[in-house]
Structure formats: structure tokens, C-alpha cells
Steps between C-alpha positions, in 0.01 A plus 500: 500500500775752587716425190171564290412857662879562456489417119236729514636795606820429409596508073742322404699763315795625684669876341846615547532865365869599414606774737221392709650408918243254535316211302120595498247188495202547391222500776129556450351572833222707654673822780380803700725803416454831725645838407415811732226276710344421215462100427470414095512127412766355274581172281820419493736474192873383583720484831869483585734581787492887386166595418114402374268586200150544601199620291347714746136610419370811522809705632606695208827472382603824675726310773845523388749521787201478753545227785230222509462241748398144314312226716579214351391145580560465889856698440567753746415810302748595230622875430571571214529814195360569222817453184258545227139449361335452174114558572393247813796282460812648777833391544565522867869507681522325808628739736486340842792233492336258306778304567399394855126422433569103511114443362652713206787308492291156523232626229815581250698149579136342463458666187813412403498158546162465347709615141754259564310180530 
């Protein structure tokens, strides 16, 4: 049952971007994204150590360099900032030390062991 919800939500392609810290893996899964106390929900896109794509609905792409906090699965909240945008869909910069967040860390090595097999 668990491997089936993880196939799921998990796709099978994995992208490495040249110049790019980080591998992203592609991740569809529903999130709660709040920016100045407002709460907007959010789908989303790709993960890695350094950062998330979300489609966000209904905040206006208006956010650059604003801090949002992302609730994410039962992950302590992450902090992160708005890189760019390109209508609903954000690119988002970790920017507490993403590092330390082990259920980051265990999603990512998840993820990445899902490619590998």
C-alpha cells in the first residue's frame, strides 16, 4: 500500500540542471503556503536540498524576494524566498538551513532511491 501511494506522488523522472547545486525530483503533492498571514494553497512541482517549485493559487505572481513559510506534509514548517515566478508557478530558496531538516533530508534520499531502483 505505501509503495503504491509513493508511486503516486512520486514520478519517476529524476532532473539534473547544469549549474544547478542540487538534483530536483519531481514531486506532485498538495501544501499550505502563507505570506504576510495570509494562507494560499499550493501543488507541488519539484524538490531538492536547496529549494521547491510550487504552483501557488491565487497569490499573484508579485512575490519576488518576499519570505513564505511552506507547510509541507508533517515537516516542521519550511522558510523559504521567492527566486522567481512565471504566473502561479514560484521557485522558492530554502532559506532556513535546509540542511538540518532530517524529514528533508529523508524525503530527498527517499526520492532518490525511488530513481535508482
Amino acid at each position: 500500500m505505501i509503495l503504491a501511494l509513493k508511486k503516486a506522488f512520486i514520478s519517476d523522472s529524476v532532473e539534473a540542471v547544469e549549474g544547478r547545486k542540487s538534483i530536483r525530483y519531481s514531486i506532485v503533492e498538495p501544501c499550505r503556503v502563507e505570506r504576510w498571514g495570509k494562507s494560499y494553497d499550493a501543488m507541488t512541482r519539484n524538490i531538492s536540498k536547496g529549494g521547491i517549485s510550487l504552483d501557488i493559487a491565487g497569490m499573484g505572481s508579485s512575490a519576488l524576494d518576499a519570505d513564505l513559510t511552506i507547510y509541507f506534509r508533517d515537516f516542521e514548517p519550511l522558510v523559504a524566498e521567492s527566486r522567481w515566478s512565471h504566473k502561479r508557478t514560484f521557485g522558492l530558496k530554502f532559506i532556513n538551513d535546509s540542511d538540518k531538516s532530517l524529514q528533508l533530508l529523508d524525503l530527498i534520499a527517499s526520492l532518490e532511491s525511488s530513481t535508482n531502483s
